[in-house]
N, C-alpha and C positions, 0 to 999 in steps of 0.2 A: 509708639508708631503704629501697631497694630489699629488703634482706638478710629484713628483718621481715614483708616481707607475701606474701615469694616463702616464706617459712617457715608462715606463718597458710596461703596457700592449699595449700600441701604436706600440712600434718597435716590440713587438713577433706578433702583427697582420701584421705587416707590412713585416716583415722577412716571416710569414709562408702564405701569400696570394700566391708572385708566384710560392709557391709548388702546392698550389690545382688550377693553373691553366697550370699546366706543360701537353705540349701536348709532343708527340713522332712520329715521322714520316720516312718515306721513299720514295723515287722515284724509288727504284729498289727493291722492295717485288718482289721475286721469286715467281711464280704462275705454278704449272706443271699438266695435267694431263695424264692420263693413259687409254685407251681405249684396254683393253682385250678380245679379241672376238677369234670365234672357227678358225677362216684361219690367222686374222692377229691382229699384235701388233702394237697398235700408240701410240706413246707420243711425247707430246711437251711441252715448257714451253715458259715462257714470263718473261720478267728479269728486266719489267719496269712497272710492278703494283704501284700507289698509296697510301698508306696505312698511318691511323691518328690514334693515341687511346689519348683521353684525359684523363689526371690521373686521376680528379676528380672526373667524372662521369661515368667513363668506356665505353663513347663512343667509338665506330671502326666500323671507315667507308674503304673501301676500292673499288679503282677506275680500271681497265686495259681495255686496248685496245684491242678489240679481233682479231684486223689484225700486234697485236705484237706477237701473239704464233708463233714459230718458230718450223720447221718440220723436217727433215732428207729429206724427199723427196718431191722439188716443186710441183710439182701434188697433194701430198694428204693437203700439205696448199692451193693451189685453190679452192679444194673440198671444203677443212675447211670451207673458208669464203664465197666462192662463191653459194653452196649449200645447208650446212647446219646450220651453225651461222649466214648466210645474214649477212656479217658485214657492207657492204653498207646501210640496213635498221637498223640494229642493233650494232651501231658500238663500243660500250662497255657494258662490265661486270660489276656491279656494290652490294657492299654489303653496308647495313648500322644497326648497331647493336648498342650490348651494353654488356660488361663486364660483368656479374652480379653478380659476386662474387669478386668484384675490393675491395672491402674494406678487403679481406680477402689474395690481394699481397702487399707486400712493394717494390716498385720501388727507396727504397731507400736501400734497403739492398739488395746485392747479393742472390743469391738465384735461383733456378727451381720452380715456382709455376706454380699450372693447372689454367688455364683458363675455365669458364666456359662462352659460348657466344649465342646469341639469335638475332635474328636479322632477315633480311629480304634481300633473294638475287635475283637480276634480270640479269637475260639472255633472248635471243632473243624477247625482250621484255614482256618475264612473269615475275610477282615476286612470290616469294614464299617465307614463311615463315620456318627456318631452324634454328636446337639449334645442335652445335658443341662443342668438347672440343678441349682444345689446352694447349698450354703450352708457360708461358715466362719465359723466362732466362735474368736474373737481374745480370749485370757485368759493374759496374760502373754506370755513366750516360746512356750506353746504354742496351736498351732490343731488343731480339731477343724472334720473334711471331713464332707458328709455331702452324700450324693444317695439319689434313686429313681428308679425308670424301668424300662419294658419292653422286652421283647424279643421278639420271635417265632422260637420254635424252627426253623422254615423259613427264615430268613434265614443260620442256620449250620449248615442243610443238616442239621439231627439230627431224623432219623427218628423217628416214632412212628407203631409196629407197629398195624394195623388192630383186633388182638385188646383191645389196652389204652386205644384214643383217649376213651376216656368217662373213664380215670385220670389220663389226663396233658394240660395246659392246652397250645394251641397258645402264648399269650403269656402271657411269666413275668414276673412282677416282683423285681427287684434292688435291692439296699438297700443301700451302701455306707456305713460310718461310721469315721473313722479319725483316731485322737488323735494329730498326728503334733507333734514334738520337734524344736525346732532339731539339724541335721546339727549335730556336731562334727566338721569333715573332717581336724584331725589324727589321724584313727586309720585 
């Protein structure tokens, strides 16, 4: 008798491990931001951020390229990189968090739940510590991330030149959205 249940509870361990180790990812988290100032408006976005959440433990990390933001107009992405993100010394964005309300989404049932996130972001080489909300949508296998939120260019130390501050907003707003796909980790 023993043989049967020492077997039952074997396969639900075995059945429910690689749920609590289900990551979700993407290579094209949309990343946008928004620069609203008194002369001029800049936005750009980047179509090819990073982004990982493990289910278990509600890590989210998230990786982009700061010479991936794309501009309307060649000049003002020279400016970008050239003089204010130093992408050359600084060549990505980087977040690394934590869900912290992850026991309270089911990524297995459909649904809208808020995100609540905490974690730590670096630009031009500052980090700062930053607590965001967000929201995932649970449709099927996949979840779609999404937040907004500001920043103040003076928190990561990037300059704006006395000559241009009526073009460029001291805080920016960022938009992240990102349709991430169950990890397949045999590959």
């Amino acid at each position: 008798m023993r043989t049967p249940l020492f077997l039952t509870v074997f396969t639900l361990v075995l059945w429910s491990c690689p749920l609590l180790g289900q990551k979700y990812y993407t290579k094209t988290g949309r990343i946008t931001f928004l620069s609203q100032a008194p002369l001029e408006k800049i936005e750009s976005s980047n179509n090819n951020s990073l982004i990982v959440l493990d289910a278990a433990t509600g890590k989210l990390e998230c990786s982009v390229l700061i010479k991936g933001f794309q501009f309307t107009k060649a000049l003002m992405q020279d400016h970008f990189n050239e003089n204010y993100m130093e992408s050359h010394k600084f060549p990505k964005g980087l977040f690394k968090g934590t869900v912290t309300n992850m026991k309270d989404i089911n990524l297995r049932k459909d649904g809208v739940y808020t995100a609540n996130i905490k974690g730590d972001m670096t630009l031009h080489g500052i980090t700062k510590p930053m607590t965001v909300s967000g929201k995932l949508t649970v449709k099927g296998e996949n979840v779609v991330g999404t937040t907004s939120f500001d920043i103040l260019v003076t928190d990561f130390d990037i300059k704006i030149p006395k000559v241009v501050e009526e073009n460029v907003a001291e805080k920016v707003k960022v938009t992240v959205s990102a349709d991430m796909y169950l990890m397949d980790e045999t590959n």
